[in-house]
C-alpha positions as CSV (number, residue, x, y, z in Angstrom):
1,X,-7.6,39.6,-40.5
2,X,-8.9,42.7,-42.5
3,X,-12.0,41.1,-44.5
4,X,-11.1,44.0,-46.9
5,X,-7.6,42.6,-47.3
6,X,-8.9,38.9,-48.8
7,X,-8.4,37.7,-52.0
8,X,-9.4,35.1,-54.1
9,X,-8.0,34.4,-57.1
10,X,-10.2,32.3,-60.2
11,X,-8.0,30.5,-62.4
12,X,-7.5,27.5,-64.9
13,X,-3.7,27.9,-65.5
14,X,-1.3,28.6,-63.1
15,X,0.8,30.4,-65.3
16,X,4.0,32.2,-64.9
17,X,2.2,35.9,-65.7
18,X,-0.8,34.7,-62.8
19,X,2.3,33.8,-60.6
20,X,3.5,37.0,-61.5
21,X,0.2,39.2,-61.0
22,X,-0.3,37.4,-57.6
23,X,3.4,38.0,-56.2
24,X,3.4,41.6,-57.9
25,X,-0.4,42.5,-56.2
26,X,1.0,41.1,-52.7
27,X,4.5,43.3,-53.0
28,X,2.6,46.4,-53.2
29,X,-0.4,46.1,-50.5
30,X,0.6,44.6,-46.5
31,X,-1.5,41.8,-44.6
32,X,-3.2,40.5,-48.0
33,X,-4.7,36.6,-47.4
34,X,-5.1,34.6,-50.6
35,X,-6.8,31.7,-51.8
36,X,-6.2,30.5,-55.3
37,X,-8.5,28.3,-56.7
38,X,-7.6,26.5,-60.0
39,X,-9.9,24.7,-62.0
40,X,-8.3,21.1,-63.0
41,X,-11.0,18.9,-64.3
42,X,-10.0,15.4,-64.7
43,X,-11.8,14.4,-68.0
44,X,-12.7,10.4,-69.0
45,X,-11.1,8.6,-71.7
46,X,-14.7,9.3,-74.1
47,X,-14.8,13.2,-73.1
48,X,-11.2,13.5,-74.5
49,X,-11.7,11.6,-77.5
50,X,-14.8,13.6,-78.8
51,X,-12.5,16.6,-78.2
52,X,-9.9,15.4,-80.2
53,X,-13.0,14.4,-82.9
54,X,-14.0,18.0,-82.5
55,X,-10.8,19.8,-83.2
56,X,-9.9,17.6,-85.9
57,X,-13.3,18.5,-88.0
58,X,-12.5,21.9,-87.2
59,X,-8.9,22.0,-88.1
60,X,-8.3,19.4,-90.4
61,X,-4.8,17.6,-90.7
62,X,-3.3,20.7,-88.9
63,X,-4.5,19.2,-86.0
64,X,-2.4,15.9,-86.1
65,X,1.0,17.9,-86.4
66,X,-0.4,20.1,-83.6
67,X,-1.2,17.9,-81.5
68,X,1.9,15.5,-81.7
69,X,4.1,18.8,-80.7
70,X,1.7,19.7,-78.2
71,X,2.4,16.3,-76.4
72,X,6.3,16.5,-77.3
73,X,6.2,20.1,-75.1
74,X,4.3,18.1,-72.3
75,X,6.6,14.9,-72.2
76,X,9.6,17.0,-72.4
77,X,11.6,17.1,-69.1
78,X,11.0,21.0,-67.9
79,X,13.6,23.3,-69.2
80,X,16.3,24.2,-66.7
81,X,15.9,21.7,-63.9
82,X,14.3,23.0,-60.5
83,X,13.9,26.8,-59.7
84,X,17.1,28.2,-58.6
85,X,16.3,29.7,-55.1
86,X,19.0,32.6,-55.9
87,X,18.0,33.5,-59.8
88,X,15.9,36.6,-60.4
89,X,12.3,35.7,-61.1
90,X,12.8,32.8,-58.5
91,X,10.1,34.6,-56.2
92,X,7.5,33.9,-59.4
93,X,7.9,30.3,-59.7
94,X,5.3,27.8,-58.6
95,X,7.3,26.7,-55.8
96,X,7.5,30.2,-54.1
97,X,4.0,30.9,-55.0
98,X,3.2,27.4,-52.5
99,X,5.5,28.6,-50.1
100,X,4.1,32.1,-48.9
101,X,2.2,31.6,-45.6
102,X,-0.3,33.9,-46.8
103,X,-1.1,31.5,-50.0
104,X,-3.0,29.2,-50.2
105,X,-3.3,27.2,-53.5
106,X,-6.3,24.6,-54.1
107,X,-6.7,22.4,-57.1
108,X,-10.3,21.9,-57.6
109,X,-12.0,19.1,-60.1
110,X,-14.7,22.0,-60.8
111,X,-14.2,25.2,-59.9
112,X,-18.2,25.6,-59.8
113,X,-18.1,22.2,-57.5
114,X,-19.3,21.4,-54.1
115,X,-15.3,22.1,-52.9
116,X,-14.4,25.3,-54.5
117,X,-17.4,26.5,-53.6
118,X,-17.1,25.6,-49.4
119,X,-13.3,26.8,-49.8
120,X,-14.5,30.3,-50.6
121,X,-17.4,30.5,-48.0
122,X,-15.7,29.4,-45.7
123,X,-12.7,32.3,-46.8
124,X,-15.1,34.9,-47.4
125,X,-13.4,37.1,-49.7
126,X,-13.6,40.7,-50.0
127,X,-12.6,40.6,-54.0
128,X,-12.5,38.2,-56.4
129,X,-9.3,38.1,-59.6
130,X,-10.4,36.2,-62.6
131,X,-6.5,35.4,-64.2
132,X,-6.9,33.3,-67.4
133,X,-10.1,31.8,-65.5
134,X,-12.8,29.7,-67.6
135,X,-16.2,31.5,-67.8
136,X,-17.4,32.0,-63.9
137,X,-21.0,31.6,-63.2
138,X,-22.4,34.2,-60.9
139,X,-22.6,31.5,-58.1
140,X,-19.2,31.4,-57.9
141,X,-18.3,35.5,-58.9
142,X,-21.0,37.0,-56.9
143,X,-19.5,35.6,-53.4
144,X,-16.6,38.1,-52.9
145,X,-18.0,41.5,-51.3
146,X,-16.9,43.7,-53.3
147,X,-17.3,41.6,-56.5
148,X,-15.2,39.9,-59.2
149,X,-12.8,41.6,-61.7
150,X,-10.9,39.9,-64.1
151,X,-8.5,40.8,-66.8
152,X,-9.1,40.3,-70.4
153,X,-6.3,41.1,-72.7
154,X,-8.2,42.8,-75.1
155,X,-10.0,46.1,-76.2
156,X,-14.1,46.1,-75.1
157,X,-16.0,46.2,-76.1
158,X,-14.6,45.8,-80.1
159,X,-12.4,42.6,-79.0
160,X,-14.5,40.3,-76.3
161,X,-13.5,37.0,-76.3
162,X,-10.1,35.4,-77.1
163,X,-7.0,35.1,-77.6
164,X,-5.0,38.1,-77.1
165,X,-4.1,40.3,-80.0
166,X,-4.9,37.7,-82.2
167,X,-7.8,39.6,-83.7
168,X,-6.3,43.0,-83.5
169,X,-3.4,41.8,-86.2
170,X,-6.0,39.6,-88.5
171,X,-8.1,42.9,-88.8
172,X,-4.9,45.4,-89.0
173,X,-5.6,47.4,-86.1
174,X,-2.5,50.0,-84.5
175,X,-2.9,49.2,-81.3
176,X,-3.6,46.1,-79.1
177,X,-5.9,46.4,-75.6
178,X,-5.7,45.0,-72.0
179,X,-8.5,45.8,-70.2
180,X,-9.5,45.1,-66.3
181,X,-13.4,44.5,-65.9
182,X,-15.8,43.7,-63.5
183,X,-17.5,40.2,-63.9
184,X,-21.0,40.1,-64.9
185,X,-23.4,37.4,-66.7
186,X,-22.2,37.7,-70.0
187,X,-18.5,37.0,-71.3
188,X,-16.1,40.5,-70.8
189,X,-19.7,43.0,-71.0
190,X,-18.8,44.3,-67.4
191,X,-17.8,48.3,-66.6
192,X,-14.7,48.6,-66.8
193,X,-11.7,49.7,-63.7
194,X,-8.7,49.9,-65.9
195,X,-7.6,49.8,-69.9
196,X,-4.4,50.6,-71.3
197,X,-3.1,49.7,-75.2
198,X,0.1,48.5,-76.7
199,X,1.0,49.9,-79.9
200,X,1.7,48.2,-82.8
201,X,5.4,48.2,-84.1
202,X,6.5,47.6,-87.4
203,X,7.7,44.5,-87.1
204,X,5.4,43.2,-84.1
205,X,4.5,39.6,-84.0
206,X,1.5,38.1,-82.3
207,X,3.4,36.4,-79.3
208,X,5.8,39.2,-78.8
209,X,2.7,41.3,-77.8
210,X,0.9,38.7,-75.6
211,X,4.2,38.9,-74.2
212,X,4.2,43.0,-73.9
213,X,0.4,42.5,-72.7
214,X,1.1,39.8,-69.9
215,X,3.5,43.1,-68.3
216,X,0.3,45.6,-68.8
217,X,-1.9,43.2,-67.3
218,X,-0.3,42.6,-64.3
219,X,0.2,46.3,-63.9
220,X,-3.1,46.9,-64.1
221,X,-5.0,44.7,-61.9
222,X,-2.2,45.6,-59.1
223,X,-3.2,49.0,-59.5
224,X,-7.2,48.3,-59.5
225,X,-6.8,46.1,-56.3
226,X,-5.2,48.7,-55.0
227,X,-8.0,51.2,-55.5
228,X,-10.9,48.2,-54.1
229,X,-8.4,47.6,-50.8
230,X,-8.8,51.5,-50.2
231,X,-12.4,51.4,-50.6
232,X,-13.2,52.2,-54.0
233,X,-15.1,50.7,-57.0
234,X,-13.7,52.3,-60.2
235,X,-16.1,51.0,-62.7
236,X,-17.0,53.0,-66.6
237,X,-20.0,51.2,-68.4
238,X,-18.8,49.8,-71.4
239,X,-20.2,51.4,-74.9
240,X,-22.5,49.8,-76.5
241,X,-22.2,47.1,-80.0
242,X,-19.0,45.3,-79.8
243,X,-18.2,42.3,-80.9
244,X,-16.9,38.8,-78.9
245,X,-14.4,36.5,-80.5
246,X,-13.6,32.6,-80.6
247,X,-10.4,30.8,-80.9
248,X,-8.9,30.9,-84.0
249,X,-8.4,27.8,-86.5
250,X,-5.2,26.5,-87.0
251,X,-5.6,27.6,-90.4
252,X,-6.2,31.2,-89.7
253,X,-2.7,30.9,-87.2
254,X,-1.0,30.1,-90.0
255,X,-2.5,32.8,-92.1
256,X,-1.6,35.3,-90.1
257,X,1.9,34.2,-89.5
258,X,2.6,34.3,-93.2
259,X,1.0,38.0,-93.4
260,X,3.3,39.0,-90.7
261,X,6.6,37.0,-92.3
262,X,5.8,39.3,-95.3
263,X,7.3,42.6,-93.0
264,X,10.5,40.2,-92.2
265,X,13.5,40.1,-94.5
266,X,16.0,37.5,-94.2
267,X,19.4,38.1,-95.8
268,X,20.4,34.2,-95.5
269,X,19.2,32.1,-98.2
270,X,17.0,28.7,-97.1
271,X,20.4,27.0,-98.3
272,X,22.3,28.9,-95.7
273,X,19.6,28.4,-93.1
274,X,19.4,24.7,-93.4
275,X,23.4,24.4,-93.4
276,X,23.7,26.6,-90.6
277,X,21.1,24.7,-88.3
278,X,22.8,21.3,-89.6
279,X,26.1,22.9,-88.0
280,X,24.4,23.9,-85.2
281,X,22.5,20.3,-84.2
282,X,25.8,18.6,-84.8
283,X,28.3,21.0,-82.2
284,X,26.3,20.6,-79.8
285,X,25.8,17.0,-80.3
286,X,29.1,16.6,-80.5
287,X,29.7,18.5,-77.3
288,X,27.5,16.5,-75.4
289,X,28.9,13.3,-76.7
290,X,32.5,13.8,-75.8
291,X,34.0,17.0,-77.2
292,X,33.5,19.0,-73.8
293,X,36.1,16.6,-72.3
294,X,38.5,16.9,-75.4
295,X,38.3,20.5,-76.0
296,X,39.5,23.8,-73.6
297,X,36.3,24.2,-71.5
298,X,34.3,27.5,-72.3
299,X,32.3,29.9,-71.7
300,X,30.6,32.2,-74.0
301,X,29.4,35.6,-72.8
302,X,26.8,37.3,-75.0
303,X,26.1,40.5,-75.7
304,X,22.9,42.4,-76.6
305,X,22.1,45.9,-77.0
306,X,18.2,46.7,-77.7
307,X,15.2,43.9,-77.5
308,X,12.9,45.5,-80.1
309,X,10.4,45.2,-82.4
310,X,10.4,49.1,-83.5
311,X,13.3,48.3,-85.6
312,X,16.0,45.2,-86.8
313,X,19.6,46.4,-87.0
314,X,22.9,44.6,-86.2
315,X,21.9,46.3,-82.3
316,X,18.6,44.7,-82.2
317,X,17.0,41.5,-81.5
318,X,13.0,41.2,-81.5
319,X,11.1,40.4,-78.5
320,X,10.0,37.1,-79.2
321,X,13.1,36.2,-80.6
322,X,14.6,37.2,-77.3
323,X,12.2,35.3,-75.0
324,X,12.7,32.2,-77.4
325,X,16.8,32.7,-76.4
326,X,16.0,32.6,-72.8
327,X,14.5,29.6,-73.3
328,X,16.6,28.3,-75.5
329,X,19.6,29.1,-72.8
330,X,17.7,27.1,-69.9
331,X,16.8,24.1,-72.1
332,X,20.1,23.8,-73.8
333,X,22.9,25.9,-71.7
334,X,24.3,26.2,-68.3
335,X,23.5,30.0,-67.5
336,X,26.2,31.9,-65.2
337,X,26.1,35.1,-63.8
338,X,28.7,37.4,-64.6
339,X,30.2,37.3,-60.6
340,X,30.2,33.8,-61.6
341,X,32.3,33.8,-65.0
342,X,34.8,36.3,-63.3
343,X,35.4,33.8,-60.1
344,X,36.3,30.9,-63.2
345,X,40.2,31.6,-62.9
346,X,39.8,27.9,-64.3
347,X,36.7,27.4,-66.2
348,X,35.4,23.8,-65.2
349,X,34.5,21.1,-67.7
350,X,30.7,21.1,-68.4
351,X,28.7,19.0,-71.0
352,X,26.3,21.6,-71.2
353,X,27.5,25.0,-73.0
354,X,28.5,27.6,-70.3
355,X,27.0,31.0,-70.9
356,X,26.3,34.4,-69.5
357,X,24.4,37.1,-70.7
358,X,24.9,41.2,-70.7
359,X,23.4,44.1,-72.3
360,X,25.1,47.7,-73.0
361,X,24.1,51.3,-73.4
362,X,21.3,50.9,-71.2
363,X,18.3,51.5,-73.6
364,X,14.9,51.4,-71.8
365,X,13.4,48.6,-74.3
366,X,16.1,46.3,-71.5
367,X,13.9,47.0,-69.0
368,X,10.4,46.8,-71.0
369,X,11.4,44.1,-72.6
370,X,14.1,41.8,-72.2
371,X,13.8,42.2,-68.2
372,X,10.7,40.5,-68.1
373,X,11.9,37.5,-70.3
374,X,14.5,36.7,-68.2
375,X,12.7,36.9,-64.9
376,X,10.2,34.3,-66.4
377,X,13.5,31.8,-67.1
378,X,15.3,33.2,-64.3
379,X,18.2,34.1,-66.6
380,X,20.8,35.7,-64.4
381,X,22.0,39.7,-66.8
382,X,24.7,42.2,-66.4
383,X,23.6,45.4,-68.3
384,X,26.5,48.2,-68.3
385,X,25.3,51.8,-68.9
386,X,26.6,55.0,-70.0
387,X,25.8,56.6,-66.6
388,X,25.3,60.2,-68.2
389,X,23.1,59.1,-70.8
390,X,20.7,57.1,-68.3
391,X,18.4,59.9,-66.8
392,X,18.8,61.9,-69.7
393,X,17.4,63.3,-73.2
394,X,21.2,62.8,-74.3
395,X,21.8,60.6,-77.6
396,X,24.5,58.3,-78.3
397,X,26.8,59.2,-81.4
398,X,26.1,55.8,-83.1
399,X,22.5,56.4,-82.9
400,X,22.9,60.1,-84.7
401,X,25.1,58.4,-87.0
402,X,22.2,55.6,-88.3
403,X,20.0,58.6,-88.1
404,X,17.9,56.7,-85.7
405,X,15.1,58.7,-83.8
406,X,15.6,59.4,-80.2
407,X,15.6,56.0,-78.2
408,X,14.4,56.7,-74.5
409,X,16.9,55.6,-72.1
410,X,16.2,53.8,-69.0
411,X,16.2,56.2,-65.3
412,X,18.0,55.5,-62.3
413,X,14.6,53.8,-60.9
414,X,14.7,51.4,-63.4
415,X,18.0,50.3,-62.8
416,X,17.8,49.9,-59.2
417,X,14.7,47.7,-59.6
418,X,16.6,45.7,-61.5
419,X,19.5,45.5,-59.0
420,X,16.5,44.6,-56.6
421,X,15.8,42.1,-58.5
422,X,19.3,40.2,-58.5
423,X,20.9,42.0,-61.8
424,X,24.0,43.4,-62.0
425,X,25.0,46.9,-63.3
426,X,28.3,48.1,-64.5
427,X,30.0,50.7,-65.9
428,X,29.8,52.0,-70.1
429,X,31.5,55.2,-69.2
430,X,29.7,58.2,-68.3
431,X,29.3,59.4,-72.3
432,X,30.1,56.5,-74.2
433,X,33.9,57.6,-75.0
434,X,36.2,55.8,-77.5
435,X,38.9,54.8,-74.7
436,X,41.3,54.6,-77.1
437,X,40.9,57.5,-79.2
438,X,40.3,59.9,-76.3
439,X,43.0,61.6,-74.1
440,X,44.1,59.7,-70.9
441,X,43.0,62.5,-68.9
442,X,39.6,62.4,-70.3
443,X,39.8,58.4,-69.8
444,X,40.2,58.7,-66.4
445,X,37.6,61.1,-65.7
446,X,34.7,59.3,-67.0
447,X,36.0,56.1,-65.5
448,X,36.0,58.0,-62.1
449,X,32.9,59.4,-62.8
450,X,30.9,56.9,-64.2
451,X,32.2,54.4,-60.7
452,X,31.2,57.4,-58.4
453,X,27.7,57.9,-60.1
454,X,27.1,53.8,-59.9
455,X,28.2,54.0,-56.2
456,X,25.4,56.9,-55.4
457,X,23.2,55.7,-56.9
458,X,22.8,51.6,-56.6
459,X,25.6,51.2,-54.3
460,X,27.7,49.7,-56.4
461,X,30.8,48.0,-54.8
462,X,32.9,45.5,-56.6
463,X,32.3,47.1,-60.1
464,X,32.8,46.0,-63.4
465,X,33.5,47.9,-67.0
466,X,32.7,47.2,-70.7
467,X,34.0,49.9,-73.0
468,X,32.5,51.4,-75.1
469,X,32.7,49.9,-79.2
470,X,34.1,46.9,-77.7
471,X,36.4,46.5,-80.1
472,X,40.0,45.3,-80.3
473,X,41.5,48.8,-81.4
474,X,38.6,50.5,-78.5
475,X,41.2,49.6,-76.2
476,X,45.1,50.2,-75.4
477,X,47.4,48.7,-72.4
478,X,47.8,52.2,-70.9
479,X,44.1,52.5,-71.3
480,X,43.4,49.1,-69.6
481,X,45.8,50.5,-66.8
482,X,43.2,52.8,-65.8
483,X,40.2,51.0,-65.8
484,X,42.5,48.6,-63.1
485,X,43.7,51.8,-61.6
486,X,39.8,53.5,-61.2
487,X,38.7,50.6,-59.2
488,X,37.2,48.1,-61.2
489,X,36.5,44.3,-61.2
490,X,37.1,43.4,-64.8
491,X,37.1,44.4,-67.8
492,X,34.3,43.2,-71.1
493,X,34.8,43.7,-74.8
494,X,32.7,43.0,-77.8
495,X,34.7,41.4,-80.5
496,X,33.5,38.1,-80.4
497,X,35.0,34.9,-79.4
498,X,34.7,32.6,-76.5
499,X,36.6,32.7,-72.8
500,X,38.7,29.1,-73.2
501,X,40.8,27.3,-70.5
502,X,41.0,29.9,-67.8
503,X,39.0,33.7,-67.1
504,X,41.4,36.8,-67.3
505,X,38.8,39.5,-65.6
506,X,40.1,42.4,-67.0
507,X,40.3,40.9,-71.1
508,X,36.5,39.2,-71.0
509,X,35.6,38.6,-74.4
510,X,32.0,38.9,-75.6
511,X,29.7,37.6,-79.0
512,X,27.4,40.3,-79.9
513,X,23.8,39.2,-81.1
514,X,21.1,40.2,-83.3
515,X,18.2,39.8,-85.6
516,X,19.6,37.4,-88.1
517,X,20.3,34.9,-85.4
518,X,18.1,31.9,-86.1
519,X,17.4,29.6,-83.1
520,X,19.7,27.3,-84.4
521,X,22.4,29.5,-85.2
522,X,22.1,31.4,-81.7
523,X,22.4,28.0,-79.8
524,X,25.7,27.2,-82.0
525,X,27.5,31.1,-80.8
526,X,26.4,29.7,-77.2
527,X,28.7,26.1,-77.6
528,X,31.0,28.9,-78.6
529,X,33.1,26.8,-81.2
530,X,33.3,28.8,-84.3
C-alpha cells in the first residue's frame, strides 16, 4: 500500500456529514486505506452528574427542558427503520461506512489512550482529518507524515472556536466561513489549505447554514486531500488578532432565534396554528388507529419547486424547513419512489401515510439544497425539468411575471449526478409551454423534444411528464393524447389532492408545498385526507 494513500480520520461523532466527507474523499482518489478513530469515553455515574451541575449553573432552568428533549431524541426508536440498501444516500449511512474493506472504524475510550494511539503506529498514516474531533494533542496529530488538517466551520482567524455560524448571526455578519487548517498547539491558529464563505440570505436561519456549511466542508477537505495525496502542502499563515469562541448559553440560543423570527412573517394567526396542528395530531392518529383499514388507501405525491432561503413565495420552502420535512417523512411516512407509485395499479393498505416526493422547473437551489437533505434521509425524488431552460441563461415567464431576479438553473452535470445518485428525472417540456393553451403542433414538438434531449443526455428510457402549471384547465384529452402518443410513462399535475383506491399513470395528482407549511400542517397534506 502507497504510505501516501493512508488516512486517518480524528473524530468524536460519527456523523452523517463525517460519513459523508469520508465516502465523498474516497470517491474521488483510488487505493485510499482508512482508519477512523472515534473518541467514545465512557464517563462514571459522578463525572456525569457534575456535568449536569455545571450546565445547569450556566443555563439555568433552560437546562431541564433541554435536557428532558435531549433524552426524548435519544430514546426515540431511529426515524425510518434500517438503511434501505437501494435509497440514495444509502452509501453514507453508518452501515456502509463499516462495510468498505478499505475502512476501518475503531471506537476508542480515549482517543489520546494507550489503543488509539498503537492503532495509528501501527497504521502509520501519511495525513491525518480532524472531523468534528475534540481538541488533539500533538502526540496524537503530529504522527501522520504529512501532518493533521482538520475542518473548522468558521472564518479564522475572526471566528475560532464553536459552533458554526452561531457567532457570525449574533454579531450580524453577511457572510458565514468554513475553513480547512492545519493542526497546531493551539485551538483553529494553524495556516490555512482551504476557505470558502456562505452568504447570508434574507431569511437565513442558523441551522439552515450549518446545513449549507456541512456541503462546503466536505468539498473542501476532498479537494485539500487531494492536493497532500499529489504531494503538496497548501498552507497560508493565518493573520494575526482574532478572536476564539465558546458554546453559547441556552439563553443566548434563544436570543438569537427570536432576532431571526423578527425577518419571518406568518400570515396564520396562533389560533389557526394551534387548530391546524390539533387537526393534524388527530388524522394521523386516527389513521394509525384504524382509519387506514376503513378509508380508500392513498398515496399523496408532493410537490416542490425551490428550497430557499433567498426568498418565501407560494414556490418556496426554506432550507431548514425542508430538511425538517425529510425527516418528518422518514419518522412519520412510508416514502415511495415515483417508479414505485406508478407500479400501484392498486394502492396497498398501509398504517403509515404513503408518500412520494418531486420537484419541477429544475432550479439549481434543488441541487444545492434540497439534494443534500434527502440524501442524509435517503428520501427517494423525481424532479422534472424544462430541458431548454436547464443549461441556459433563459427565464421562466412566471418568474418575469413576480419580477423575480434571474434564478440560476441547474446544468446537465448536475442532473446526471443526481441520476447517479438513484433520482429520477422527467420531462417539464422543453420551454415550460401552457399545453393547453398552445397549438397541438407546438405540443407535440416540445414533448418530442424535451424526450429526445432527456434521452441524450441521461439516457432516459421509461420517461415520465408533469406539465407545466399543473393545473386542471393546463391540460385537455387531445393534449393528454400526445403526451401517451410522444412516449411517456405517466403523466403528473399540480392541483392538489391525493391518489385514492387505485394509480392511473397518466392522471397523477400532486399537493404543492411551501413556506407557510408548519410541521404539523405539512405531516396532515402527507395522510392526504383534506
Amino acid at each position: 500500500m502507497d504510505n501516501q494513500r493512508r488516512l486517518v480520520v480524528f473524530t468524536g461523532n460519527l456523523a452523517y456529514s463525517v460519513r459523508k466527507g469520508i465516502v465523498e474523499i474516497d470517491r474521488s482518489l483510488a487505493g485510499l486505506s482508512w482508519l477512523v478513530l472515534v473518541h467514545s469515553p465512557k464517563k462514571s455515574a459522578r463525572q456525569l452528574l457534575r456535568s449536569q451541575w455545571r450546565n445547569l449553573r450556566r443555563n439555568g432552568w433552560r437546562w431541564l427542558p433541554y435536557q428532558m428533549a435531549d433524552l426524548w431524541q435519544r430514546l426515540r426508536p431511529a426515524a425510518g427503520g434500517p438503511p434501505t440498501p437501494d435509497a440514495p444516500g444509502y452509501e453514507f449511512s453508518a452501515t456502509a461506512l463499516a462495510a468498505q474493506p478499505n475502512v476501518r472504524v475503531l471506537q476508542v475510550a480515549d482517543i489520546h489512550g494507550s489503543e488509539a494511539l498503537a492503532a495509528l503506529s501501527d497504521f502509520a498514516p501519511h495525513v491525518g482529518l480532524s472531523l468534528a474531533a475534540p481538541i488533539l494533542r500533538r502526540a496524537l496529530f503530529a504522527v501522520p507524515a504529512a501532518g493533521t488538517v482538520n475542518l473548522h466551520k468558521g472564518k479564522v482567524p475572526d471566528y475560532r472556536g464553536m459552533p458554526p455560524a452561531f457567532w457570525e448571526l449574533w454579531n450580524d455578519e453577511t457572510t458565514v466561513g468554513c475553513t480547512v487548517h492545519w493542526v497546531d498547539d493551539q485551538l483553529d491558529t494553524g495556516e490555512v489549505a482551504a476557505e470558502a464563505v456562505v452568504e447570508r440570505e434574507k431569511h437565513s436561519s442558523l441551522r439552515g447554514l450549518q446545513l449549507r456549511l456541512d456541503e462546503i466542508g466536505v468539498e473542501l477537505m476532498r479537494d485539500v486531500v487531494g492536493e497532500i495525496v499529489a504531494g503538496r502542502r497548501p498552507a497560508i499563515p493565518q493573520p494575526a488578532g482574532g478572536r476564539t469562541y465558546r458554546k453559547p448559553t441556552l439563553a443566548q440560543m434563544a436570543a438569537l432565534q427570536r432576532k431571526l423570527s423578527a425577518t419571518e412573517v406568518s400570515r396564520h394567526s396562533v389560533t389557526e396554528c394551534l387548530a391546524k396542528a390539533a387537526l393534524s395530531v388527530a388524522a394521523r392518529r386516527s389513521w394509525q388507529l384504524g382509519a387506514h383499514a376503513v378509508l380508500a388507501p392513498r398515496i399523496t405525491v408532493l410537490l416542490y419547486h425551490r428550497v430557499t432561503d433567498s426568498v418565501r413565495d407560494n414556490l418556496s420552502v426554506g432550507i431548514e424547513q425542508f430538511e425538517r420535512q425529510m425527516s418528518l417523512l422518514r419518522q412519520h411516512c412510508c416514502v415511495l419512489s415515483l417508479d414505485e407509485v406508478l407500479a400501484c395499479r392498486t394502492i396497498p393498505r398501509s398504517s403509515k401515510p404513503l408518500v412520494c416526493v418531486t420537484f419541477d422547473d429544475g432550479y439549481l437551489d434543488n441541487y444545492v439544497n434540497a439534494v443534500p437533505s434527502l440524501l442524509r434521509h435517503q428520501v427517494p425524488a423525481a424532479f422534472f425539468v424544462a430541458t431548454g431552460i436547464v443549461n441556459s441563461t433563459r427565464r421562466f415567464a412566471h418568474d418575469i411575471r413576480r419580477g423575480n431576479p434571474p434564478i440560476p438553473m441547474m446544468q446537465w452535470e448536475h442532473l446526471r449526478r443526481m441520476q447517479a445518485a438513484g433520482f429520477s428525472i422527467g420531462s417539464h417540456t422543453v420551454s415550460h409551454i401552457d399545453c393547453a393553451s398552445e397549438p397541438a403542433d407546438v405540443v407535440w414538438d416540445e414533448l418530442c423534444q424535451s424526450l429526445s434531449d432527456l434521452r441524450r443526455e441521461l439516457a432516459v428510457q421509461d420517461c415520465i411528464f408533469a406539465y407545466p402549471y399543473g393545473g386542471r384547465q393546463h391540460m385537455t384529452a387531445d393534449r393528454l393524447e400526445l403526451v401517451r402518443r410522444a412516449g411517456y410513462a405517466g403523466c403528473l399535475s399540480a392541483y392538489g389532492g391525493s391518489n385514492q383506491g387505485r394509480v392511473d399513470p397518466f392522471n397523477v395528482v400532486r399537493r404543492g408545498i411551501n413556506w407557510e407549511f408548519s410541521d404539523q400542517s405539512f405531516l396532515l397534506q402527507c395522510v392526504g385526507l383534506t
